[in-house]
N, C-alpha and C positions, 0 to 999 in steps of 0.2 A: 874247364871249357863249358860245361855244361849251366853254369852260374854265366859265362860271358854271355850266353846264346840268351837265357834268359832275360838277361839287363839289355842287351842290343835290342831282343823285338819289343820291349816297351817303350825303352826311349823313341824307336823309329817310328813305331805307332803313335805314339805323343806326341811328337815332331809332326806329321802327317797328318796328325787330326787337328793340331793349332793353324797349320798351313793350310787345309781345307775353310776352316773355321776363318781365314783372314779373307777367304774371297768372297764372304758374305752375301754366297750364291740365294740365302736365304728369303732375300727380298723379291727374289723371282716367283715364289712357291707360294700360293694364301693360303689362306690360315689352317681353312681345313687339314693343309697335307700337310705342316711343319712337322706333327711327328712323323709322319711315315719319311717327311725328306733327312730327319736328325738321323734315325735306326738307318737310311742310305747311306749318311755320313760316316757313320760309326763304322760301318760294314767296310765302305771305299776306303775309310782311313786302316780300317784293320789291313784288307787287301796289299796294299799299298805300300805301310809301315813294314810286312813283315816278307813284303818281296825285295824291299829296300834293303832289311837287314839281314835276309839271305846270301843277296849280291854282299855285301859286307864282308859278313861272316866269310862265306867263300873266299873272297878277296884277302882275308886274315890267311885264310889254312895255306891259299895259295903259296902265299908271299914266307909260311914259316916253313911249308916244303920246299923252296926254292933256294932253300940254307941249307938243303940236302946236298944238294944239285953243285952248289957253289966249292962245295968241302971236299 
């Protein structure tokens, strides 16, 4: 379980930071701040990915306790 937990919040973060990464919010921000707007990205995607994969995750445990319930 502990290996799924793992592999879930990188893919979701991955997913999150490409998804961010496509709205090419980038051109709004000059030049000076692009890093400080990337380390926002990074952060937001982190956020984000691993609330994504929480809800998830949860969603898993749920659904394999619910085979308690059924039996």
């Amino acid at each position: 379980m502990s290996l799924l937990t793992i592999i879930s919040h990188f893919v979701f973060i991955a997913l999150s930071f490409n998804a961010f990464q496509s709205l090419r919010l980038d051109r709004y921000f000059t030049q000076e701040r692009q890093n400080k707007f990337k380390v926002a990205l990074v952060l937001f995607s982190v956020a984000v990915g691993y609330g994504v994969s929480s809800f998830f995750l949860s969603f898993l445990n749920s659904l394999t306790n619910m085979t308690y319930l059924i039996k």
